[in-house]
N, C-alpha and C positions, 0 to 999 in steps of 0.2 A: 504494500500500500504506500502510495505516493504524501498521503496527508494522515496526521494525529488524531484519531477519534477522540473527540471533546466531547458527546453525550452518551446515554444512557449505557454509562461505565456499568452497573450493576447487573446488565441485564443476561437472562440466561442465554447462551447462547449457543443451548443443548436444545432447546424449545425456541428459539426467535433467530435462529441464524448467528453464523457468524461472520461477521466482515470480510468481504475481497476487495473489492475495490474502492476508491476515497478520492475525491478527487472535488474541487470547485462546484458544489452543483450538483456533480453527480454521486451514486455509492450501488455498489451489487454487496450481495451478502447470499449465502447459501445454509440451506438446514438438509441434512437426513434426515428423512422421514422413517421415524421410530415403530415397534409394535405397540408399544402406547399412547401414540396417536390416533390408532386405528378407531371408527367404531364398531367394526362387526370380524367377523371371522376371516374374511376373504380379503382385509387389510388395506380398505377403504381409508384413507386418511381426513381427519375431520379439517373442513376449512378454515378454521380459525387459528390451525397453525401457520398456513400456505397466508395468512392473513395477516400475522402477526409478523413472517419475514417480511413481508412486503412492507408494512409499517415501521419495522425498524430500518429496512435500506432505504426507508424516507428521512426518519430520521436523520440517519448517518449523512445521506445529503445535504442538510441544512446544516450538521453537525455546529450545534450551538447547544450548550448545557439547557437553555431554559426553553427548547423546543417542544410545543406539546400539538399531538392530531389533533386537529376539527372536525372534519366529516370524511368521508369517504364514500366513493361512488365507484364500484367492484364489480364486474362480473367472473364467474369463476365458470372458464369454458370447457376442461379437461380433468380430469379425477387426477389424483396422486394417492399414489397406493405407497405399504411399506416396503424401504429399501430404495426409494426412488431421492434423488439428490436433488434438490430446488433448489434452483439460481433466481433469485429476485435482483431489479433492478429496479433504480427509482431515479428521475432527473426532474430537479426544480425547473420548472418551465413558465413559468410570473411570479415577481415579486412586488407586493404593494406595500410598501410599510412594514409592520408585522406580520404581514399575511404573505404565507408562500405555496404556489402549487404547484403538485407533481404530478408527473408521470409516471406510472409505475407497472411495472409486470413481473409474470413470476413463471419460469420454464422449465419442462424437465427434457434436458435434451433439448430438441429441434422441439420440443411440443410445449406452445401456450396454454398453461392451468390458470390462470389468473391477469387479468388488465383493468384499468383503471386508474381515475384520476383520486388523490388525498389534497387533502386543502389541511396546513398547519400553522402555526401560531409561535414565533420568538416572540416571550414576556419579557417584560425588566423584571420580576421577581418570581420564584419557584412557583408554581403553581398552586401547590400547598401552605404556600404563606396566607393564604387570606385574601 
């Protein structure tokens, strides 16, 4: 990686991806998709993980400690089963003030599981301050 990950130092990155890429703008990050992500027998993997990398390679794009989601607008086009490697990618594509938004998707291989736009928020204070 070209640039210092500056946010969400804590996070797990067994469940949310790990960092590949870093760069001005942009960030990939990749998760293996576990047996405990599964929900059923035949190892269907639940969205909310393929969900949660995506949101953290948004993160990692804006990569500012006091970066938090807004909304999100997903379609999820492709299953991800376990054993399958997801490569999410996200690039800030406007910035207005506080407000930044991206582009984002999420691949296994040549195949799209996930696209869409995240709209996120740089605060002057934690979130949790009040």
């Amino acid at each position: 990686m070209s640039a210092e990950v500056r946010t969400h130092l804590g996070i797990s990155q067994r469940l949310c991806g790990e960092p590949l890429e870093l760069s001005d703008g942009f960030a990939s990050a990749r998760l293996r998709a576990t047996a405990e992500m599964a929900v059923d027998e035949r190892g269907l993997v639940h969205g909310g993980f393929v969900f949660g990398l995506v949101d953290h390679a948004a993160m990692l794009a804006i990569n500012d400690p006091l970066v938090v989601l807004g909304s999100a607008e997903v379609r999820f086009v492709a299953p991800v089963r376990v054993g399958d490697d997801v490569i999410a990618s996200a690039r800030v594509s406007d910035t207005k003030g506080k407000k930044r938004t991206l582009t984002v998707t999420a691949s296994v291989g040549a195949r799209e599981v996930l696209a869409g736009t995240l709209t996120a928020f740089v605060l002057d204070n934690h979130v949790l301050d009040g």
